[in-house]
C-alpha positions as CSV (number, residue, x, y, z in Angstrom):
1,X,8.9,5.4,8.6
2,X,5.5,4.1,7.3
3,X,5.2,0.1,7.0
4,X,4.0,-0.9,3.9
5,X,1.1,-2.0,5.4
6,X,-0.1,1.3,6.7
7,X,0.9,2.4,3.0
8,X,-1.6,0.0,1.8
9,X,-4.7,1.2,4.0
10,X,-3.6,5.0,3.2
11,X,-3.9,4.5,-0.3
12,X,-7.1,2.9,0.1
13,X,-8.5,5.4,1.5
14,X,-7.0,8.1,-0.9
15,X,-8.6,6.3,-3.6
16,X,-11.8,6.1,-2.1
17,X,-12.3,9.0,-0.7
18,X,-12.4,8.7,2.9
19,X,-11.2,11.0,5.5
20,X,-7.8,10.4,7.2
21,X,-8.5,9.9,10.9
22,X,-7.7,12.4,13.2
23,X,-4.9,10.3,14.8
24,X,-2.9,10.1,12.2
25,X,0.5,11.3,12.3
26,X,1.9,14.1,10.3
27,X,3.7,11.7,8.9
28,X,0.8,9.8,7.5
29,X,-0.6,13.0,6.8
30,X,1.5,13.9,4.3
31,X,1.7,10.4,2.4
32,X,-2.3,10.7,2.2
33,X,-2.1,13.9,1.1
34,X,0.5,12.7,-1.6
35,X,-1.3,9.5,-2.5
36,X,-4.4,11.7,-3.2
37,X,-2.9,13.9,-5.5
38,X,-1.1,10.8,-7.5
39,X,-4.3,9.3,-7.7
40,X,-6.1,12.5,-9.2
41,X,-3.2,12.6,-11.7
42,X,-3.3,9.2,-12.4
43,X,-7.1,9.5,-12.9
44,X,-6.5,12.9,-15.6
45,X,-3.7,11.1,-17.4
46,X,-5.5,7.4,-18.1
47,X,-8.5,10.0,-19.5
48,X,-6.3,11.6,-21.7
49,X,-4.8,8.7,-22.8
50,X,-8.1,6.6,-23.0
51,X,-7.2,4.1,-20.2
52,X,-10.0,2.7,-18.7
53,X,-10.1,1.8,-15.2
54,X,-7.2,2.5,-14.1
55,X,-4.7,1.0,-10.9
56,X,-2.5,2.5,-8.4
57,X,-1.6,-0.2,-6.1
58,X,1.1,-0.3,-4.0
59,X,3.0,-4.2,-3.7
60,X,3.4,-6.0,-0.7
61,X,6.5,-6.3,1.0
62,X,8.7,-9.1,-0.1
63,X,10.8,-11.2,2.8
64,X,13.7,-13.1,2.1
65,X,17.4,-12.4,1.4
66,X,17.7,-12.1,-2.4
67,X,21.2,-11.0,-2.8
């Protein structure tokens, strides 16, 4: 399971288009690959709709026992 930390720092790279580093695991591997191609939608669709700089963030974790 990736933390949500490790979540964070993927999609910043996805975004900004850095290279994964060559120790990631395949698991990582597949969530960059994923957050890139949700960010390339993401990009096409807020053209389309004539959104202008558009987000993808990812929140941080919130501790605490809410129920």
């Amino acid at each position: 399971m990736i933390s949500n930390k490790k979540w964070q720092q993927l999609l910043a790279l996805a975004t900004t288009g850095e290279k994964l580093p060559s120790d990631a695991t395949e698991e990582e591997k597949e969530a960059y690959e994923s957050l890139v191609r949700d960010h390339d939608i993401m990009l096409e669709t807020a053209e389309k709709h004539g959104i202008k700089n558009p987000e993808m963030y990812i929140p941080f974790e919130v501790e605490g026992d809410f129920l």
